[in-house]
C-alpha positions as CSV (number, residue, x, y, z in Angstrom):
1,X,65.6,-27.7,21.2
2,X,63.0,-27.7,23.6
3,X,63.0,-23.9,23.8
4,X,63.0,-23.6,20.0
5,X,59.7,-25.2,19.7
6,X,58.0,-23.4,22.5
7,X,59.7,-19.6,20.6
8,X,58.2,-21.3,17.2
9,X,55.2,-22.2,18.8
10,X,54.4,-18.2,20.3
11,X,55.3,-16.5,17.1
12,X,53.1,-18.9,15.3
13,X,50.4,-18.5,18.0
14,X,51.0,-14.6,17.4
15,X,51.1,-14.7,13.5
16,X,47.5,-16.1,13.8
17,X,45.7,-13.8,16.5
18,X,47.3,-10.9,14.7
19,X,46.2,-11.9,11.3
20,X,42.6,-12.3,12.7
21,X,42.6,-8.7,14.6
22,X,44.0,-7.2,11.3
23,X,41.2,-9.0,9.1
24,X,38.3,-8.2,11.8
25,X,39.9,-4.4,11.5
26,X,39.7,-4.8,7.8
27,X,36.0,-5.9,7.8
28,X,34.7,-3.9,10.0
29,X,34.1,-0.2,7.9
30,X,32.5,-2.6,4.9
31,X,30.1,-4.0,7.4
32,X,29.1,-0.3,8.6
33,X,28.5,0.2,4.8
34,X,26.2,-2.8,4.0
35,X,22.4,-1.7,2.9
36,X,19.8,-1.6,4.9
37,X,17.4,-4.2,5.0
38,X,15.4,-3.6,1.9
39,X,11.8,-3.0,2.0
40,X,9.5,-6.0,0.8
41,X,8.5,-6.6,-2.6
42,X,5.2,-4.7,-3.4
43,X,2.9,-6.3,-5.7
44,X,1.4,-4.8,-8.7
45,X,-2.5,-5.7,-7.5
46,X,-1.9,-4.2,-4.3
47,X,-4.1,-0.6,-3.6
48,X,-4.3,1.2,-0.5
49,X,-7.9,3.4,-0.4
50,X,-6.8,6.8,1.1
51,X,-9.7,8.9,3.2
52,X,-11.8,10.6,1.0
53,X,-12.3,14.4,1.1
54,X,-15.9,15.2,2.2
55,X,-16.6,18.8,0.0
56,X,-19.8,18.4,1.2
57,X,-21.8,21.3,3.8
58,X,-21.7,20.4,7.4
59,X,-25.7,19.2,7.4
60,X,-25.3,17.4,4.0
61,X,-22.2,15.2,4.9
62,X,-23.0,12.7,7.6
63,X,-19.7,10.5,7.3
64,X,-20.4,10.5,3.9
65,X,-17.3,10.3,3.0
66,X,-16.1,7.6,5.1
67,X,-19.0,5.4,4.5
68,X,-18.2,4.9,0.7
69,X,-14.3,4.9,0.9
70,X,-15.3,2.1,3.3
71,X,-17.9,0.4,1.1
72,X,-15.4,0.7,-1.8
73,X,-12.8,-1.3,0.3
74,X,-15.0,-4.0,1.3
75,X,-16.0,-4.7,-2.4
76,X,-12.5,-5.1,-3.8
77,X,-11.9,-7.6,-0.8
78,X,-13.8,-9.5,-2.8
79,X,-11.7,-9.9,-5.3
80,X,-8.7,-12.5,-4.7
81,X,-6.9,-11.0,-7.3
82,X,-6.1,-7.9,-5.4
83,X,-4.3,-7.3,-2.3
84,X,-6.2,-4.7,-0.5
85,X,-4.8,-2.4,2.6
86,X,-6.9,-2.3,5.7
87,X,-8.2,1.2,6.6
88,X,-6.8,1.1,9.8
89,X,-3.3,0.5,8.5
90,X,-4.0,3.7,6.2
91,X,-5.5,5.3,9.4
92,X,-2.6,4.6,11.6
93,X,0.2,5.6,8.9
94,X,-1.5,8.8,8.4
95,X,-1.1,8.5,4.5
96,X,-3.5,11.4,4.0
97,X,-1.8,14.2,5.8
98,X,1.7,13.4,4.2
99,X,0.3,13.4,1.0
100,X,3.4,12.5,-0.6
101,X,2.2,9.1,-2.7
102,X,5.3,7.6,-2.6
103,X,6.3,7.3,0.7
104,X,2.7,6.9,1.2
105,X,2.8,3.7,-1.2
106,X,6.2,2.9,0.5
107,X,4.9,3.1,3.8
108,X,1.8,0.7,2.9
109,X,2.7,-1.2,0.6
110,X,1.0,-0.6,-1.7
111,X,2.1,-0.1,-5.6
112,X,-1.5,1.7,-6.2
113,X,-3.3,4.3,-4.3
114,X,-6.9,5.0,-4.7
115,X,-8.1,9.0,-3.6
116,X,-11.7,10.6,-3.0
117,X,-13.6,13.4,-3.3
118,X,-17.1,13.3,-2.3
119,X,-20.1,15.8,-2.3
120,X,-23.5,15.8,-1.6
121,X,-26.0,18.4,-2.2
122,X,-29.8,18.1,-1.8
123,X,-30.8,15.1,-3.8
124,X,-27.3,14.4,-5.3
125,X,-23.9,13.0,-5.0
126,X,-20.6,13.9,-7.0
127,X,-17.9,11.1,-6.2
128,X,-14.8,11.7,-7.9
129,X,-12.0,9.0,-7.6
130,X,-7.9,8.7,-9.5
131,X,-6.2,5.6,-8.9
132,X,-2.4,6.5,-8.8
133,X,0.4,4.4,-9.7
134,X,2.4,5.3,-5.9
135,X,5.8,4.3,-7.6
136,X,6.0,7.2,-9.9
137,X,2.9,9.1,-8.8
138,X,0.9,9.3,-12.1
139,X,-2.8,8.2,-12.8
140,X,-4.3,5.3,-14.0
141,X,-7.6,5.8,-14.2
142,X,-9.8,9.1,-12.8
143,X,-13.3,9.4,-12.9
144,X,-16.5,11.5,-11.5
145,X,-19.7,10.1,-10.7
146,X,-22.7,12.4,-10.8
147,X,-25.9,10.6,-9.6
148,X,-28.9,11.2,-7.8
149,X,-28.1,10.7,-3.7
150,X,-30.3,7.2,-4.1
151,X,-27.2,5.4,-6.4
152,X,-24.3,5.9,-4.7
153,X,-24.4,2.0,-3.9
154,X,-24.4,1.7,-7.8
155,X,-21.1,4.2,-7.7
156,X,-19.4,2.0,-5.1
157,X,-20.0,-0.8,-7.3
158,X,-18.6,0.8,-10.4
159,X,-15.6,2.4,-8.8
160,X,-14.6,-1.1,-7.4
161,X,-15.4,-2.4,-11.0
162,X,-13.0,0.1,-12.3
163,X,-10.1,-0.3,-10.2
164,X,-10.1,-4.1,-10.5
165,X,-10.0,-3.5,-14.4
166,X,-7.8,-0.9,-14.2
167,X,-5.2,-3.3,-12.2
168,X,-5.7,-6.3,-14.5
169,X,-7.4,-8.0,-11.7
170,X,-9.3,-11.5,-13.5
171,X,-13.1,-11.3,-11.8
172,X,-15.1,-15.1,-11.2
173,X,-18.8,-14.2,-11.5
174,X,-19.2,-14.9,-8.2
175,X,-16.7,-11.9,-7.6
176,X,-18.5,-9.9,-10.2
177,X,-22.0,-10.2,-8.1
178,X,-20.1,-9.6,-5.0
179,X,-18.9,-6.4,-6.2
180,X,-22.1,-5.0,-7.4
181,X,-23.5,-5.9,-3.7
182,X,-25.0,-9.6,-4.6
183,X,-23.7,-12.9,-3.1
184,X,-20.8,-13.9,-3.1
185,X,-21.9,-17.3,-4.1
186,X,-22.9,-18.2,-7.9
């Protein structure tokens, strides 16, 4: 009797480890097949400002360029509604030499990508600006600016204006006069 048990008692013991090895085997090519860990939700009010292109001669531009994109990121920071990628994140993802919006707005995060073109010439300034939609890479909104060289604060003001329209954004007046380079207090 003794030595029925103790026979019962392996092939049961054997029936289970099997059945575990053959399940674990079993698993195991579904979990090489799971997805990969999917990329976070982007929001909708979320814009990346690319580097702007500097068209400008080599005596006329002066950073130009930079000094607006930068201007224009600082005043939609001001607006809460939006969700607005710092330059060095654009800067160290190299979104401007891929140039494929997409992956640029994948890499980012960013549902909404906002390009330059910038160009000075004696007294004047030409600042031309499309907001893309990075998901299927067509524009919302584009725009050139001719002024004389002494508004391009104005231009940075209505660019920012534009995009936060353009993106539904809801302005307080105390975001309005931040915008258009006032205080950020009412």
């Amino acid at each position: 009797m003794n030595r029925s048990i103790i026979i019962a008692a392996v092939v049961i013991s054997a029936a289970i480890l099997l059945n575990g090895y053959f399940d674990r085997a079993a698993r195991a090519p579904h979990a090489a097949q799971t997805p990969e860990k999917q990329p976070p939700m982007i929001r909708e009010k979320t814009i990346a400002v690319l580097p702007f292109q500097d068209l400008s001669s080599p005596e006329q531009n002066g950073g130009l360029a930079d000094g607006i994109q930068q201007e224009i990121i600082n005043r939609l920071t001001k607006v809460h509604d939006l969700k607005v990628v710092s330059q060095s994140d654009v800067m160290r993802n190299n979104a401007a030499a891929t140039r494929n919006r997409r992956d640029i707005g994948q890499q980012l995060g960013a549902a909404n990508l906002l390009e330059g073109r910038v160009q000075h010439a004696d007294d004047r300034v030409r600042v031309s600006v499309q907001l893309i939609d990075a998901k299927t890479d067509t524009h919302i909104w584009a725009e050139s600016f001719d002024r004389k060289f002494t508004d391009v604060f104005a231009v940075e003001s209505e660019i920012a204006k534009n995009i936060a329209a353009q993106l539904g954004a809801r302005l307080s007046s105390a975001e309005r006069a931040a915008i258009s380079g006032g205080s950020d207090h009412p």
